[in-house]
N, CA, C and O atoms as a DFTB+ gen file, in Angstrom:
632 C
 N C O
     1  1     -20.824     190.615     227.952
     2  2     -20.570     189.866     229.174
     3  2     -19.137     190.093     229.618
     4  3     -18.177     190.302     228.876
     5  1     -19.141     190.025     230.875
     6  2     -17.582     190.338     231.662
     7  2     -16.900     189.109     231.106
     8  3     -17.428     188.003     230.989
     9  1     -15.851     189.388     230.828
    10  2     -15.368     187.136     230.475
    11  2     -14.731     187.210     231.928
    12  3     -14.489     186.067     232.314
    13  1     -14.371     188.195     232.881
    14  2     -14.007     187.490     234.679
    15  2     -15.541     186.153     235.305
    16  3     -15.471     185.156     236.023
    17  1     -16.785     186.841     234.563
    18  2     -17.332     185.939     235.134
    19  2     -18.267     184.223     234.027
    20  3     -19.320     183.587     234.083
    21  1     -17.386     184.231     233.451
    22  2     -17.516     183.597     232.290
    23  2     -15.745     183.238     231.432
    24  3     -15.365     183.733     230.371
    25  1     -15.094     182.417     232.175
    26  2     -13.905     182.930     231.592
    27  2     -13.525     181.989     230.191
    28  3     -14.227     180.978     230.200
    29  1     -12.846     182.027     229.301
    30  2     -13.081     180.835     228.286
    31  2     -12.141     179.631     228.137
    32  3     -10.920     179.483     228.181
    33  1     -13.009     178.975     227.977
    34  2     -12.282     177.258     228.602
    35  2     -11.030     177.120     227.928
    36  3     -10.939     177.776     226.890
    37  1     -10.069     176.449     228.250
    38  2      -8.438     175.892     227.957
    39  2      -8.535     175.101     227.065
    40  3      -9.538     174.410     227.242
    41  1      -7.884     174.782     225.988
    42  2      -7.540     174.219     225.478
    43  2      -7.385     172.585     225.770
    44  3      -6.293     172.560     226.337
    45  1      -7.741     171.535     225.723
    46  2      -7.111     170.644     226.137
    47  2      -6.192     169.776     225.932
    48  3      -6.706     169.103     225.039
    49  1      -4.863     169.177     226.206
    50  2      -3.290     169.148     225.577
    51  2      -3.470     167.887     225.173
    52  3      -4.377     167.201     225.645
    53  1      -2.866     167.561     224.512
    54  2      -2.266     166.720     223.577
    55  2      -2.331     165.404     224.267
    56  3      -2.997     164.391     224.052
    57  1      -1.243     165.791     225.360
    58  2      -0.766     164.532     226.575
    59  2      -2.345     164.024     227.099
    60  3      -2.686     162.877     227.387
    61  1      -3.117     165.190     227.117
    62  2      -4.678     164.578     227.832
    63  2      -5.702     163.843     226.742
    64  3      -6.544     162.959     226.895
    65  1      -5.451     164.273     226.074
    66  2      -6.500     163.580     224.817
    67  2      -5.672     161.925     223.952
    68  3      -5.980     161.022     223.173
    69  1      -4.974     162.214     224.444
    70  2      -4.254     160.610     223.797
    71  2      -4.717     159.618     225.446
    72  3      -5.299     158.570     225.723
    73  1      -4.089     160.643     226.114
    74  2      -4.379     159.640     228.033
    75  2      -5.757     158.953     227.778
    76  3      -6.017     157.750     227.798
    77  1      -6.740     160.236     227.484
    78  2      -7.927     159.558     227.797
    79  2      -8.376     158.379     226.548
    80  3      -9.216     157.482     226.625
    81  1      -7.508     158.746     225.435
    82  2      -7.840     157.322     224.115
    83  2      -7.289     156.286     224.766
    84  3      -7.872     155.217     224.946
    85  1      -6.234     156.527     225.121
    86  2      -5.613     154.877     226.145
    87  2      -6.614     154.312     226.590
    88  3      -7.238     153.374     226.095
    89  1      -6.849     155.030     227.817
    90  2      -7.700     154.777     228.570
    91  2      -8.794     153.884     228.245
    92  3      -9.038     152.797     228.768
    93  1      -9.499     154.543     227.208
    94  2     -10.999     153.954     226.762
    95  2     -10.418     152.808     225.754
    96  3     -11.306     152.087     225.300
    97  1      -8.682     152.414     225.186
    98  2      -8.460     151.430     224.704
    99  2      -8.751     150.156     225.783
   100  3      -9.232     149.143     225.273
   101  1      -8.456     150.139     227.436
   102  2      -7.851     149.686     227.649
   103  2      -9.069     149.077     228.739
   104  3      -8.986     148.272     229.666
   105  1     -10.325     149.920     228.123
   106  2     -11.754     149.161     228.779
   107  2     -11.855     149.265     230.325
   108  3     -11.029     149.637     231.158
   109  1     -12.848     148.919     230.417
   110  2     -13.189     149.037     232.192
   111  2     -14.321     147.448     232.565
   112  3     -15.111     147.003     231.732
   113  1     -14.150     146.949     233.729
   114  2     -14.927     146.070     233.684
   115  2     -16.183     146.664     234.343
   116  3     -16.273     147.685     235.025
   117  1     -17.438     145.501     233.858
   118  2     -18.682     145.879     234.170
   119  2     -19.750     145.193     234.250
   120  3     -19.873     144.558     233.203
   121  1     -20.743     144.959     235.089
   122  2     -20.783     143.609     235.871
   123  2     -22.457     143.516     235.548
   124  3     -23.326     144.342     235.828
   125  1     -22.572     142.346     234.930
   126  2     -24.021     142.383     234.013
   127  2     -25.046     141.944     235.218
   128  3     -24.687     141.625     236.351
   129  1     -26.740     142.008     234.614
   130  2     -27.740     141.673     235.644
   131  2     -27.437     140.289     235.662
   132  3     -27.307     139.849     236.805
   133  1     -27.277     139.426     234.700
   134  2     -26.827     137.812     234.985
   135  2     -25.976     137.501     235.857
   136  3     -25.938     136.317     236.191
   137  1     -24.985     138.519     236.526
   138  2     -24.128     138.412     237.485
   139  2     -22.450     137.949     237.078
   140  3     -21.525     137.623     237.823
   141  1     -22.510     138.063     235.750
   142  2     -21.349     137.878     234.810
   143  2     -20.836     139.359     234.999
   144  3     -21.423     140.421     235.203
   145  1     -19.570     139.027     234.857
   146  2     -18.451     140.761     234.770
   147  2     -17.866     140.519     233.320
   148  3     -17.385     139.393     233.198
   149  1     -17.792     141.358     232.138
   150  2     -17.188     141.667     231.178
   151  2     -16.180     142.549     231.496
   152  3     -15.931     143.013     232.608
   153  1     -15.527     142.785     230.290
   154  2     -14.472     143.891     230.081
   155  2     -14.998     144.361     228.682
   156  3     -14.983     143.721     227.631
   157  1     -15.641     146.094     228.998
   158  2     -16.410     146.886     227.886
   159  2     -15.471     147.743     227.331
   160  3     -14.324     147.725     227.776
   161  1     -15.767     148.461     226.464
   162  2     -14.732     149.197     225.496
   163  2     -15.346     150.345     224.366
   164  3     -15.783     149.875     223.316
   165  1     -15.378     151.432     224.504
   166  2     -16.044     152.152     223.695
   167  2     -16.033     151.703     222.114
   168  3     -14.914     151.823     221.616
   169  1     -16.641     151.408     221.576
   170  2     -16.335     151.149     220.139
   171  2     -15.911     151.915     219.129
   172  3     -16.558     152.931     219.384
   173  1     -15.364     152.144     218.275
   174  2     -15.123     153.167     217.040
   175  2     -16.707     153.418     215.870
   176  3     -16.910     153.171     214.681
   177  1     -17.401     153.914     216.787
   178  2     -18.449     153.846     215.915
   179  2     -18.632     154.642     214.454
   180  3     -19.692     154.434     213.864
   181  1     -17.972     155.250     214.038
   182  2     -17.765     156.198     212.992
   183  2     -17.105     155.145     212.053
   184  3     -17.462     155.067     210.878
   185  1     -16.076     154.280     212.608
   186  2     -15.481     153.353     211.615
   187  2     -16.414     152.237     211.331
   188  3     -16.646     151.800     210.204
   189  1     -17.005     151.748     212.594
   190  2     -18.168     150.898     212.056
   191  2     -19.115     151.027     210.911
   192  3     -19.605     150.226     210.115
   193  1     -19.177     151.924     211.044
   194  2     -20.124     152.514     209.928
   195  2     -19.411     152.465     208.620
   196  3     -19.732     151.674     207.733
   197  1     -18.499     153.271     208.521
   198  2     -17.455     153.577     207.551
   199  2     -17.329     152.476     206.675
   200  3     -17.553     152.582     205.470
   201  1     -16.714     150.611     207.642
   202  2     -16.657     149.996     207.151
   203  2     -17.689     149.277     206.698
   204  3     -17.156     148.418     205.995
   205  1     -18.903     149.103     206.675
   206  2     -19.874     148.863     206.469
   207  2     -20.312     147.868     207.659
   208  3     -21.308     147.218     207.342
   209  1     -19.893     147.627     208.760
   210  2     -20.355     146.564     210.177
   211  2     -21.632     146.934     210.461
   212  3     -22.523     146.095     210.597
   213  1     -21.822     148.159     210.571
   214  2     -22.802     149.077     211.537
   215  2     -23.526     149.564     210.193
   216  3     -22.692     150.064     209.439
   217  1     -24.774     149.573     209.681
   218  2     -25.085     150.166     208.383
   219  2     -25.927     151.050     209.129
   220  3     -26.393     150.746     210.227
   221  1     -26.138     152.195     208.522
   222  2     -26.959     153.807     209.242
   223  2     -27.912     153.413     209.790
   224  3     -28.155     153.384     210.996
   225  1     -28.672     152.995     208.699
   226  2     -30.045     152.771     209.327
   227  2     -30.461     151.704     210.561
   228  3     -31.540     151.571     211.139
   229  1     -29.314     151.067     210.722
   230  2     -29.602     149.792     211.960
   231  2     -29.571     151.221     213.023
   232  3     -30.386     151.372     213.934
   233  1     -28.336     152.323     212.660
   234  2     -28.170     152.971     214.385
   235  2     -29.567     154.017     214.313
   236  3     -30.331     154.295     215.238
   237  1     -29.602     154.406     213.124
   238  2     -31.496     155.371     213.256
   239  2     -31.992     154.969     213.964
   240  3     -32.286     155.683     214.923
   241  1     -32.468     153.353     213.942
   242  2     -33.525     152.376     214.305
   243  2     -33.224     152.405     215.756
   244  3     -34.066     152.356     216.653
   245  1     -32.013     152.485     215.890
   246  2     -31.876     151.906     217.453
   247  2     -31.432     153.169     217.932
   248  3     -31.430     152.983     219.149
   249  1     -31.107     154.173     217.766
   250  2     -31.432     155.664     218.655
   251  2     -32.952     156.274     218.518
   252  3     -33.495     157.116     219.233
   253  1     -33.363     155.716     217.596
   254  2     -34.726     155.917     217.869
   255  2     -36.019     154.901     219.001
   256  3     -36.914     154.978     219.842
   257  1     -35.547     154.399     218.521
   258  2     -35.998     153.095     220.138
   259  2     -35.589     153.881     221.271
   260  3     -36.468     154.421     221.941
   261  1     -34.341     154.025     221.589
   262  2     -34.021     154.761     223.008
   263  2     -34.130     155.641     223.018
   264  3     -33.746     156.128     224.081
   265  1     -34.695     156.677     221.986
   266  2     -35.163     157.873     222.490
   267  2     -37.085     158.247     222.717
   268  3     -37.642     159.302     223.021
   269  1     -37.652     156.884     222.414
   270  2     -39.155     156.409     222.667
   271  2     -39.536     156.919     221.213
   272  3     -40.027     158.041     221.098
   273  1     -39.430     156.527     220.668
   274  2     -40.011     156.931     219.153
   275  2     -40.629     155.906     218.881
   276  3     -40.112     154.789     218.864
   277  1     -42.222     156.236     218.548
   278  2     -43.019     155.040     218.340
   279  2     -42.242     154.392     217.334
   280  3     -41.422     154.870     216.551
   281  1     -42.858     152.588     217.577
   282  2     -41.838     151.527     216.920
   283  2     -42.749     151.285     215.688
   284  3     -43.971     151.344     215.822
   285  1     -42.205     151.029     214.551
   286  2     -42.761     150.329     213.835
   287  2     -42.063     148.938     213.565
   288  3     -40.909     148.625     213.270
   289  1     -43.830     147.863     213.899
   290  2     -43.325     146.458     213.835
   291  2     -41.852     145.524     213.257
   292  3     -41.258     144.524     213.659
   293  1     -41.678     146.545     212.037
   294  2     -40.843     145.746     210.811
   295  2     -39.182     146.025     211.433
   296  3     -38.198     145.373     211.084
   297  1     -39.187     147.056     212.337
   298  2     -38.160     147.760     212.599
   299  2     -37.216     146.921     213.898
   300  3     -36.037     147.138     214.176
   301  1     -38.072     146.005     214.501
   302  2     -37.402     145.495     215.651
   303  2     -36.837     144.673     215.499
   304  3     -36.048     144.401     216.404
   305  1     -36.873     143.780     214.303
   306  2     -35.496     142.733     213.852
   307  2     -34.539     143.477     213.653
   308  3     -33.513     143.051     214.183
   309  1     -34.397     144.633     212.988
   310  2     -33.169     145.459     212.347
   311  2     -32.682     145.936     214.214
   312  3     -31.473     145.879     214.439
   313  1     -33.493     146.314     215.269
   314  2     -32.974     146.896     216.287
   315  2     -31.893     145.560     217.013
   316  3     -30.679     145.566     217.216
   317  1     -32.681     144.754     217.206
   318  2     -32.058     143.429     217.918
   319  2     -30.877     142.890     216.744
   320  3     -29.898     142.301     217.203
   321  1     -30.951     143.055     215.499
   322  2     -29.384     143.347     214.867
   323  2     -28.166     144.154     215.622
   324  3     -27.057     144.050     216.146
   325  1     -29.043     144.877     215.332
   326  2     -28.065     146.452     215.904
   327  2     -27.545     145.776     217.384
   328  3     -26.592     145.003     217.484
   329  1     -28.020     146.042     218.010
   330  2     -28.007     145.534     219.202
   331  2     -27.003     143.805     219.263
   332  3     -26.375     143.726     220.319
   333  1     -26.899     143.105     218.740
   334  2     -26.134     142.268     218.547
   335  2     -25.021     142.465     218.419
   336  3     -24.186     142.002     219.196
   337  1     -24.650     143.410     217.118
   338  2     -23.346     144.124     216.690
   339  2     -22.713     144.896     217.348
   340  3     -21.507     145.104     217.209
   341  1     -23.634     145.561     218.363
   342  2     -22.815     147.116     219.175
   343  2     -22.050     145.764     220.615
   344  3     -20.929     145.833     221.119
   345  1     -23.025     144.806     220.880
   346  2     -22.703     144.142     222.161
   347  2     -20.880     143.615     221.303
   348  3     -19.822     144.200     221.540
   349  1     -21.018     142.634     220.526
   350  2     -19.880     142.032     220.126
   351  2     -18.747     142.732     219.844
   352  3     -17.636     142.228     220.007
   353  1     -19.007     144.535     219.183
   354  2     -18.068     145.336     219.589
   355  2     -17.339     145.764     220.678
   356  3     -16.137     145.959     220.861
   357  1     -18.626     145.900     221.566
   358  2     -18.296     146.299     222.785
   359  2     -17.633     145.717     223.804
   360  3     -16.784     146.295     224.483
   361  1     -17.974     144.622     223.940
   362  2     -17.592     143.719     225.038
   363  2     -15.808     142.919     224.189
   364  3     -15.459     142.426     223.117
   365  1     -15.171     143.273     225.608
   366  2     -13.696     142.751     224.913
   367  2     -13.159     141.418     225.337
   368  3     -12.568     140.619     224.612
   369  1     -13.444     141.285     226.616
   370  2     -13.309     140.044     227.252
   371  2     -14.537     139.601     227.715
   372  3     -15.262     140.535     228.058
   373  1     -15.109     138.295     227.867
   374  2     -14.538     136.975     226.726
   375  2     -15.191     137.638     225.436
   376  3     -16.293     138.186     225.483
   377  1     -14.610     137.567     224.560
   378  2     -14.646     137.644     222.645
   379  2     -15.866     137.313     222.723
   380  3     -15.916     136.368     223.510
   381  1     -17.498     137.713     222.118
   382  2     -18.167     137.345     221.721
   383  2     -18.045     137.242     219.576
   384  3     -17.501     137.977     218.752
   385  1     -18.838     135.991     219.457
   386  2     -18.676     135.975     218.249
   387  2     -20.336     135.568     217.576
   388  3     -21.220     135.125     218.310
   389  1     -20.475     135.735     216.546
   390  2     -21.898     135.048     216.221
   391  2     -21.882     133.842     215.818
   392  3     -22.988     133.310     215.719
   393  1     -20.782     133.101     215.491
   394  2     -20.732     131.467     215.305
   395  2     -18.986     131.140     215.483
   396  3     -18.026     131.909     215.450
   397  1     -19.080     129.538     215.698
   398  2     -18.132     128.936     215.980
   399  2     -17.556     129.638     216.876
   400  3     -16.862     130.604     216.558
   401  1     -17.757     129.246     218.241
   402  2     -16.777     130.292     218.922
   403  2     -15.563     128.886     219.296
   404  3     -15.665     127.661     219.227
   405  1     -14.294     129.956     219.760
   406  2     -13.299     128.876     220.087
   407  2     -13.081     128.582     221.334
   408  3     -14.060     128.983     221.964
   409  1     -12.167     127.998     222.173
   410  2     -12.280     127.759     224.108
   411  2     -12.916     129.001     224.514
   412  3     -14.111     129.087     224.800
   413  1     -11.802     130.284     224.536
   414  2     -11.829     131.624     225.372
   415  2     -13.067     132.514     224.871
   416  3     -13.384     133.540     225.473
   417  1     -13.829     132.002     223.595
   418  2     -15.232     132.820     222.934
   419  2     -16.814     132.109     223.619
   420  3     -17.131     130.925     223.736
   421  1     -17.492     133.217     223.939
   422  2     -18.685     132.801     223.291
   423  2     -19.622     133.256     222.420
   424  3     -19.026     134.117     221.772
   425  1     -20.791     133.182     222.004
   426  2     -21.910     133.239     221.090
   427  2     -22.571     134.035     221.676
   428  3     -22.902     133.850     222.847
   429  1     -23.031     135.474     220.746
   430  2     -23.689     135.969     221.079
   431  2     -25.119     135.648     221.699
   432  3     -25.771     136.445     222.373
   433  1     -25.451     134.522     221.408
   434  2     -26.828     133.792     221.916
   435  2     -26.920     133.358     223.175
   436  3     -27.930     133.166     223.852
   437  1     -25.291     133.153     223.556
   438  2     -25.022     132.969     224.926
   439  2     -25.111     133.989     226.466
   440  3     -24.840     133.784     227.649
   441  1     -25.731     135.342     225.538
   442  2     -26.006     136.533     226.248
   443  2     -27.721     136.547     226.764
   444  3     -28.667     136.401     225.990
   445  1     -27.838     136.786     228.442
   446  2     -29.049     136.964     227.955
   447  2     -29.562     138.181     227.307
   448  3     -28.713     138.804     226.670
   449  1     -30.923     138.734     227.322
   450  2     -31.428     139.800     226.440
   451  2     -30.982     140.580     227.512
   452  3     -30.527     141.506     226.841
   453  1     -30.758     140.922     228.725
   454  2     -31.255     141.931     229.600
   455  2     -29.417     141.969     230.091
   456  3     -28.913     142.881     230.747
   457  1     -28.853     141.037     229.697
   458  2     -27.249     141.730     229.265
   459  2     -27.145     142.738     228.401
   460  3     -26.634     143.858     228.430
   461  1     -27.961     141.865     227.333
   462  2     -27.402     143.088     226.207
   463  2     -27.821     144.352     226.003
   464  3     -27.257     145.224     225.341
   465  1     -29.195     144.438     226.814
   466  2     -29.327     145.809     226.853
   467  2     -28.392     146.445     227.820
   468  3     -27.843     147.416     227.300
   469  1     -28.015     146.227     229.071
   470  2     -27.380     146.583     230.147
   471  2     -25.967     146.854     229.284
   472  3     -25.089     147.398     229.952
   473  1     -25.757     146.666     228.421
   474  2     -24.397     147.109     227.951
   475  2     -24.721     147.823     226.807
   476  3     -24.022     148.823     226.641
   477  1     -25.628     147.597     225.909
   478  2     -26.453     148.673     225.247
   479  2     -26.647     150.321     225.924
   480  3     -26.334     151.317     225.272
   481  1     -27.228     150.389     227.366
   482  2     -27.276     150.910     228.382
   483  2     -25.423     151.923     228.186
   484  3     -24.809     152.816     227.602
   485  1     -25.387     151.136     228.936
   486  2     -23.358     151.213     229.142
   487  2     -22.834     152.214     228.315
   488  3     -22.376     153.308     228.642
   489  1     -23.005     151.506     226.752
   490  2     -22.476     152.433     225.617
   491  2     -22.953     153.768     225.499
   492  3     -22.338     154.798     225.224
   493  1     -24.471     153.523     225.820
   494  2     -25.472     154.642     225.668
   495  2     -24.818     156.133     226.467
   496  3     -25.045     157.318     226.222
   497  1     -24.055     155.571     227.360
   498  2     -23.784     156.708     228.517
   499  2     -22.373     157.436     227.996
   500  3     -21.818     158.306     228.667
   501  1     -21.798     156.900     226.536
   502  2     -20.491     157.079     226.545
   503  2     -20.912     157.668     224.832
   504  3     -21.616     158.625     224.509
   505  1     -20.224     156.742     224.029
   506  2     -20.638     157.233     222.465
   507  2     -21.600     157.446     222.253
   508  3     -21.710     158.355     221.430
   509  1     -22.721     156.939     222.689
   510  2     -24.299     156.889     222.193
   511  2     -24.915     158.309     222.707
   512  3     -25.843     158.997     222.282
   513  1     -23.984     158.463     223.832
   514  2     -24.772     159.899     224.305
   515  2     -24.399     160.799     223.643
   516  3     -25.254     161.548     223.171
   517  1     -23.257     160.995     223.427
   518  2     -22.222     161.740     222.220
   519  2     -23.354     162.163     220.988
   520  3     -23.783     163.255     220.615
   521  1     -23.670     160.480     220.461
   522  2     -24.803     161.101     219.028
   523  2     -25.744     161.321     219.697
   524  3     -26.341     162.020     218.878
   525  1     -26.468     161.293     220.649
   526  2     -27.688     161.758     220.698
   527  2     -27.575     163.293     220.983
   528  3     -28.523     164.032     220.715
   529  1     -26.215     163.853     221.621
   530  2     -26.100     165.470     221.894
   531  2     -25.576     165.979     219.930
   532  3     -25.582     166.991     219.229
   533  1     -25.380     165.222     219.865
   534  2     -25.126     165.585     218.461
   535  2     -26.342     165.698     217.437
   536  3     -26.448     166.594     216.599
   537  1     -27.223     164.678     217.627
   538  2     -28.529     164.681     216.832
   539  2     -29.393     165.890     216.712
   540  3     -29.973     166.426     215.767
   541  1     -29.233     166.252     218.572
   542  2     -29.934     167.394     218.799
   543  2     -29.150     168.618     218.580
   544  3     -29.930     169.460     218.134
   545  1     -28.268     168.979     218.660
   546  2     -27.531     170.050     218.034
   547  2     -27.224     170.287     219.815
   548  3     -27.664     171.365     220.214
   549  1     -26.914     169.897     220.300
   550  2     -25.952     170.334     222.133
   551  2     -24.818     169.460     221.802
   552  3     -24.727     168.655     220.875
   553  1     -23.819     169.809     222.881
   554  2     -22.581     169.794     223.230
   555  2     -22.719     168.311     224.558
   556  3     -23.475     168.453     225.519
   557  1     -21.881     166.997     224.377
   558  2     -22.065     166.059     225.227
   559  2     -21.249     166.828     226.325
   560  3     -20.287     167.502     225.956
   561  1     -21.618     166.756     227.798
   562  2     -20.920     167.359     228.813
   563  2     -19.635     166.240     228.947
   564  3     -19.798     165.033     229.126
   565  1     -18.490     166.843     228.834
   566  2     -16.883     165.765     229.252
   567  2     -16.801     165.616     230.001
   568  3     -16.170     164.586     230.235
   569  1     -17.439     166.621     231.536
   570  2     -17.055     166.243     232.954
   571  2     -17.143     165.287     233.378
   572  3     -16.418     164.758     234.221
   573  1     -18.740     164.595     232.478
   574  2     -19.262     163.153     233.004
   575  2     -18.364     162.059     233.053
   576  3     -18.113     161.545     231.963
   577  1     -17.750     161.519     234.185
   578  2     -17.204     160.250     233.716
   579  2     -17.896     159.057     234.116
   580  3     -18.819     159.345     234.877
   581  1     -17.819     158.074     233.936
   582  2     -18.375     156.729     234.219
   583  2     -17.343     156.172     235.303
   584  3     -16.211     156.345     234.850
   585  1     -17.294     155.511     236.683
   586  2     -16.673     154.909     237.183
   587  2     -16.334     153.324     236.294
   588  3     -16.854     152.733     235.348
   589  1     -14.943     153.037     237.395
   590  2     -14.465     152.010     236.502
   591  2     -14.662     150.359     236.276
   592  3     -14.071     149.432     235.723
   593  1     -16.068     150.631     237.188
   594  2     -17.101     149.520     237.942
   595  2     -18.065     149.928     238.166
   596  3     -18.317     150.597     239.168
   597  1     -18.968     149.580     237.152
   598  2     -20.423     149.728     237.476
   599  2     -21.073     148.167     237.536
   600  3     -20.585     147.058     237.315
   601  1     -22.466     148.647     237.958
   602  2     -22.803     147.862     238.588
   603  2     -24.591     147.320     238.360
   604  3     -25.228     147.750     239.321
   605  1     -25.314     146.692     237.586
   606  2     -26.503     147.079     236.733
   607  2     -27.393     146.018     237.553
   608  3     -27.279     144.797     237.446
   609  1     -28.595     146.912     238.661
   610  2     -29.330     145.854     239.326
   611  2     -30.231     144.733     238.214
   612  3     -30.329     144.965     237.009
   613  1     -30.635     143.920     238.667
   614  2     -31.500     143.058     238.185
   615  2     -32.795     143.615     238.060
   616  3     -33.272     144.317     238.951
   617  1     -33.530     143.287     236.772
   618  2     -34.799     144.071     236.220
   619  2     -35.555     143.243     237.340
   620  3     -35.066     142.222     237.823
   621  1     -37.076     143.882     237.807
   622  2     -37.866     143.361     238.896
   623  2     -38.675     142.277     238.162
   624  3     -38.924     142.410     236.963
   625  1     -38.965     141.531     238.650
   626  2     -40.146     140.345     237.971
   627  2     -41.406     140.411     238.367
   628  3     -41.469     140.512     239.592
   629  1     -42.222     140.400     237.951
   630  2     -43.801     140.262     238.930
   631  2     -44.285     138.650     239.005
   632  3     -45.312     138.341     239.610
């Protein structure tokens, strides 16, 4: 192949790869179907794990759910775990906690379900997509960015 028509990508500097860790320190808000706005935050999911927060098999369970993998019954308490843990990571403002919360906290119970997927969702588009290009053996595209306000309609009711 000519590399004029294929030329090979740059390096990317130092100054840009710390910018963009700021960045994703420093969260974006994002505005749930309940009509509540959080402040979201990519999580350190590798450390989650690491430290034992996130145990493997909760994220199997729950990349396998979102990628339609038939469910087995026993498996959907461990998902709605998962799913508990990634929200309370995720979300930075107000602090969710799973008990005693203090003035500025609330309880994860205080979420509805169709928040927490919507930020389930959220993550999905950022780290989660990451492992799933990883699962499959592709490359996550970087161009993608997420604006710094999104915006998640309300599920339809019948």
């Amino acid at each position: 192949m000519d590399s004029m028509e294929h030329p090979e990508p740059q390096v990317t500097s130092a100054s840009d790869i710390r910018k963009r860790a700021e960045q994703k320190k420093l969260g974006e808000t994002f505005k749930l179907p309940s009509g509540f706005v959080v402040k979201v935050s990519q999580p350190n999911l590798s450390g989650m794990v690491k430290n034992g927060y996130l145990p493997s098999d909760l994220i199997q369970i729950a990349l396998g759910q979102s990628e339609g993998v038939k469910t087995n019954p026993k498996d959907i308490p461990k998902f709605f775990e998962f799913l508990d843990k990634m929200v309370i990571a995720t979300v930075m403002k107000p602090k969710i906690v799973e008990k005693e919360p203090k003035e500025d906290q609330i309880l994860i119970t205080d979420l509805q379900d169709d928040d927490k997927f919507a930020i389930f969702n959220w993550w999905k588009g950022g780290e989660g997509e990451d492992l799933d290009s990883f699962r499959k053996g592709e490359q996550a595209d970087p161009k993608i960015a997420r604006p710094s306000m999104q915006e998640v309609s309300k599920p339809k009711t019948e």
